[in-house]
N, C-alpha and C positions, 0 to 999 in steps of 0.2 A: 353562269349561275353557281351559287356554293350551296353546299348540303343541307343548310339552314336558313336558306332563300324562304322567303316567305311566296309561296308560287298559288296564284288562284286558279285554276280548272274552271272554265267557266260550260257547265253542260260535261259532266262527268259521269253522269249515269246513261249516257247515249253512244252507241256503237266507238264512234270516234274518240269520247271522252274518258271513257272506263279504260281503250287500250292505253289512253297516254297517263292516266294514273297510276294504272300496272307499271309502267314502262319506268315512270320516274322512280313509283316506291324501288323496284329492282334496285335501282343504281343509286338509292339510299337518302335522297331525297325524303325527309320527314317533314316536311312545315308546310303541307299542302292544302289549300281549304277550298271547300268546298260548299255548293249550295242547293237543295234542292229547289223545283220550281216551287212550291208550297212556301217555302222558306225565300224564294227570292224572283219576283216575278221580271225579270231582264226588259219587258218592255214597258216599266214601269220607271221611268226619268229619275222621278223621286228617290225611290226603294234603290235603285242602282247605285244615286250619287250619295244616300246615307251608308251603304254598303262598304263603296271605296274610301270612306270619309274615318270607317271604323276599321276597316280592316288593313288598309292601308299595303297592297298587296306590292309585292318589288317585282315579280312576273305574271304576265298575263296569258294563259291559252287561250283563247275566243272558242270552244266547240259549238257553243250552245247556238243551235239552229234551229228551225220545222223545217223537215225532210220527208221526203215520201219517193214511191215511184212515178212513170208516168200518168197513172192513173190520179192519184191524190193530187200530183202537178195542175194536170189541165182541169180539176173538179174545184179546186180549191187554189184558186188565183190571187184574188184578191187576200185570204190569209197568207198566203207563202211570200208575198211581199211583202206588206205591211207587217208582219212580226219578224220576219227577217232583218228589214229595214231597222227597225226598234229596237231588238237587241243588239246591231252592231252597234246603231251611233250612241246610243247609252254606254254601253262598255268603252268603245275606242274613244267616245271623247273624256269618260271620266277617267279612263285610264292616261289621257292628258293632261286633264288637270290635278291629278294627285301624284304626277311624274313616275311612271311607272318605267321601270329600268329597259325592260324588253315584252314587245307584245307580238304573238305570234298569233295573226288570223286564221281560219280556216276556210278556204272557200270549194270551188267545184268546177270543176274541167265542163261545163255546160254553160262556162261563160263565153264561150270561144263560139263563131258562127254556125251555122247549121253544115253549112258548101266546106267548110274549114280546111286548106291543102292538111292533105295526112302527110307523117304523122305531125301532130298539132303543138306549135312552138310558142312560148309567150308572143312572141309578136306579131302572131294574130287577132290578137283581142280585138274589139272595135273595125271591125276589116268588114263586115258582113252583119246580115242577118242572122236571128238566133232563131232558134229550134220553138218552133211557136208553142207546144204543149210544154215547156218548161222556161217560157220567156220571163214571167216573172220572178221565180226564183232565180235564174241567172241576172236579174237586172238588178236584183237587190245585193247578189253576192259583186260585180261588178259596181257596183256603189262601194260594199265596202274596202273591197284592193285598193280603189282609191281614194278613200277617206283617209285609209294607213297613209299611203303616197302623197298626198297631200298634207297629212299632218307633218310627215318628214321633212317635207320642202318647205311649209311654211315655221316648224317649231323647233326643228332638229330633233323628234322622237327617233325609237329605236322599233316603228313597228314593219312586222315582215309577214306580207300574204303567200301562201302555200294554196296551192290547188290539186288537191288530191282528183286523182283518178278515181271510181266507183270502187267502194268500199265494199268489206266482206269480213265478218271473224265475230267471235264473241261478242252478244248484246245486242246482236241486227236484229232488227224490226221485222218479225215476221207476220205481221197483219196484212191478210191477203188484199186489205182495199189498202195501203199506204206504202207496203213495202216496196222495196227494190225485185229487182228479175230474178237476181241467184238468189237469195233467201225465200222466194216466193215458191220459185222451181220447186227448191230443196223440200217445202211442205208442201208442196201439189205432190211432187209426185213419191211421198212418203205417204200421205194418206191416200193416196188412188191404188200404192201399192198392197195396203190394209183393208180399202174397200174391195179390191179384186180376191184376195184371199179370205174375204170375210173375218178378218180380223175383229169385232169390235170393241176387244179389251183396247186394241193400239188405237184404234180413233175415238173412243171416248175419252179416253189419258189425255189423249193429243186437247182434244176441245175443253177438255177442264181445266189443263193448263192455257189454253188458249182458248178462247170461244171465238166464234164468229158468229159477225153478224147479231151477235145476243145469243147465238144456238151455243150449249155447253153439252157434253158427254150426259148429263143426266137426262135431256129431251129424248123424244123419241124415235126410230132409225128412220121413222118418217120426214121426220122432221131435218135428222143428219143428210140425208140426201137430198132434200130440197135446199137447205146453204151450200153443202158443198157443190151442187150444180150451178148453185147463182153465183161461183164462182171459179167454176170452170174444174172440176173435176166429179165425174159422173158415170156411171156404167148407162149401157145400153140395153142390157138384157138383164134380171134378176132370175131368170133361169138357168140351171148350171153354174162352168166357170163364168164370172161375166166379164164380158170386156168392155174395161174403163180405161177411158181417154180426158187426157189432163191436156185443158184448152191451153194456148198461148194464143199471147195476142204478135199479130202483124205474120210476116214472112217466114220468122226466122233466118233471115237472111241478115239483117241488123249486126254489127258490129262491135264488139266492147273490150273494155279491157277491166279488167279485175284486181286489186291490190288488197291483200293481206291485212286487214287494221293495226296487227301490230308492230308488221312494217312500218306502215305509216305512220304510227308513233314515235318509233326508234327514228324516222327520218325526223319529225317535228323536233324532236327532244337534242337530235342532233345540230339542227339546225339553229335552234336556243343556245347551244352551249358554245357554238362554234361560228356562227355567219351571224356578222351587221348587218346592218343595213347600207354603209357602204361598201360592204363586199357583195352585195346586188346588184348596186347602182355602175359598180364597176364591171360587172359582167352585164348588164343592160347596155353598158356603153360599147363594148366590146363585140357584141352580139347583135348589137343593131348600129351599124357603123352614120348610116342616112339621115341618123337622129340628130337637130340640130343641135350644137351644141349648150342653147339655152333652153334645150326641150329635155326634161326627164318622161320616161315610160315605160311600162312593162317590166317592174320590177318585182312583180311577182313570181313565184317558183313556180314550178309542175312537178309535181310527186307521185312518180308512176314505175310502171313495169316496163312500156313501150312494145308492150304483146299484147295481143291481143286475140278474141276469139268469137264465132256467129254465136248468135240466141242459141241457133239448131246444135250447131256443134255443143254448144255447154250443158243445154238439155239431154244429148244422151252423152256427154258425160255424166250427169247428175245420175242418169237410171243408171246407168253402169254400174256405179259408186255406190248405189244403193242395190244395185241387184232386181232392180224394177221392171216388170212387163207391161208396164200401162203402156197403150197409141198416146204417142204425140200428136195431136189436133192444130195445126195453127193458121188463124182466124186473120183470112186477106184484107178481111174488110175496116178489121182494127189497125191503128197505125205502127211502125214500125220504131218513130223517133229518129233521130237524126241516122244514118245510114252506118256511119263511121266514126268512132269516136277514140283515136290513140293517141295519147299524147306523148312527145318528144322529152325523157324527161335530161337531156343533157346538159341542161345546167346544174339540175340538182347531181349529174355525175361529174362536174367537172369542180362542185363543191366539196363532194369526198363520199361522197352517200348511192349504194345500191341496195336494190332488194332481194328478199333472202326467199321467201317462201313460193314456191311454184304452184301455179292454180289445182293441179289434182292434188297435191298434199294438203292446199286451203281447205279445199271443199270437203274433204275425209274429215280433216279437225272439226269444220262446220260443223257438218251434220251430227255429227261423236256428240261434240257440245250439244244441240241443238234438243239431243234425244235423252240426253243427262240433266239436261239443266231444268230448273223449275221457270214459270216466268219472270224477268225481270219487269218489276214496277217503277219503272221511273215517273 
């Protein structure tokens, strides 16, 4: 890419996409454009292929996804694939037909089996069954790696799927029905920390910048305590101190690994400026020796930490971090999600690329942000 690349962000106001804009302006990249959903609806064929037709963009980021936790996943099936679906092949294919120089997908380490051998290598994709509370969004993201893949072998494109690990950093989603675990933690157990101290200057802030549910800081602490119980942070007693306990769902035994977003940026933007797609194909070769010679596969990347940490364990990080005395509650009867989820990201080290930030320093910036920032409207 040169400094005056015309480069489109596709889903720029979303955890993923804000860091890779940051990440380009840094390093001076000016001729970025960008679209909101209002302004540009991605599952909309039309509106896409007028879009590419006028803007005529020479790089392509793919961010633009529907994302949630497991909850949003298993409630909302039938949306997370079909818009899923819709925005890639709109983008990756008009980003074919108006020859776009390099396009760099985004996908999700939940494409990989459920049973998956740890730690989790591109060449296990397709090996196994998937993790059934998020089988749709991995069947759509596994659509789109090989839609790139496929356009390669059949056009000679220049596009490259990356599969980030579980994301974290400025502009995560912290709505407690769609969010991910560590963003969700982070305000459970910042308002249960508020509700035990009788704070209610901090949790009505909290609800006005955020509401739930519909319930905003101006309702009633009637009212505040009947959402935040329907959502798993709650006292027991309102006499005295009280002790409040912030639900989780399953064991806390479950597995995860956590990456920095602007990590994961600095690796995408790396990856743009510095790897084809036949410096993939060459390490797909090399890394999967069994593969027939007239079979390409798994030439997508893993963008990870290759650490990883339990629900429980990151939970009292979180109170630690925060200084918090709420009970940790968690709820056997809820699921846990796939058991273990690390990924091997050795390719993307043997491309030139490690990561910088360690998860207790993530999570301190998190929350700093978190408590600073007004809400983002995307």
């Amino acid at each position: 890419m040169q400094k005056e690349s015309k480069i489109y962000i596709a889903g720029h106001r979303g955890l993923v996409g804000s860091a890779l804009k940051m990440n380009l302006e840094k390093l001076g990249y000016h001729n970025i454009i960008t679209r909101t959903h209002e302004e540009l609806d991605l599952t909309e064929a039309n509106a896409v292929a007028a879009f590419f037709s006028s803007e005529k963009p020479d790089y392509v980021f793919l961010a633009a996804a529907k994302v949630g936790g497991i909850v949003a996943n298993n409630k909302y099936r039938a949306d997370f694939i079909y818009e899923n679906l819709m925005i890639q092949n709109n983008v990756i294919h008009q980003s074919h037909i108006h020859k776009v120089k390099k396009l760099l997908f985004l996908g999700s380490t939940c494409i990989y089996p459920k049973d998956c051998p740890q730690p989790m290598t591109e060449n296990s994709l397709l090996t196994g069954p998937l993790e059934f509370t998020n089988e749709p969004y991995a069947i759509a993201k596994i659509a789109g790696l090989k839609l790139c893949e496929s356009y390669n072998i059949q056009y000679g494109t220049n596009f490259i799927s990356v599969m980030p690990t579980n994301l974290y950093g400025p502009y995560d989603n912290f709505n407690l029905e769609t969010s991910h675990v560590l963003p969700a933690l982070i305000r459970k157990i910042h308002l249960g920390n508020a509700l035990k101290e009788k704070d209610w200057e901090v949790i009505r802030e909290d609800l006005d910048k955020r509401p739930i549910g519909g319930v905003s800081g101006s309702d009633s602490e009637e009212e505040i305590r009947a959402v935040l119980q329907n959502y798993g942070v709650y006292q027991e007693s309102s006499s005295g101190t009280p002790n409040v306990k912030v639900e989780i769902w399953g064991t806390g035994n479950a597995r995860r690994e956590f990456l920095w977003s602007e990590d994961m940026a600095e690796a995408c933007v790396f990856i743009m400026e510095n790897v084809t797609f036949q410096d993939v194909v060459s390490l797909a070769r090399n890394n999967t020796p069994h593969i027939a010679e007239n079979e390409l596969r798994n030439t997508h990347i893993n963008i990870g930490t290759g650490e990883d940490i339990s629900i429980k364990e990151l939970a009292c990080l979180i109170k630690d971090i925060l200084a918090s005395e709420v009970d940790l509650f968690f709820d056997m009867e809820k699921p846990d999600g796939t058991m273990k989820k690390l990924t091997n990201p050795s390719k993307l080290h043997q491309l030139g690329w490690r990561h910088k930030i360690e998860l207790k320093e993530g999570v301190k910036k998190l929350y700093n942000w978190y408590i600073n920032q007004p809400p983002y409207k995307g």
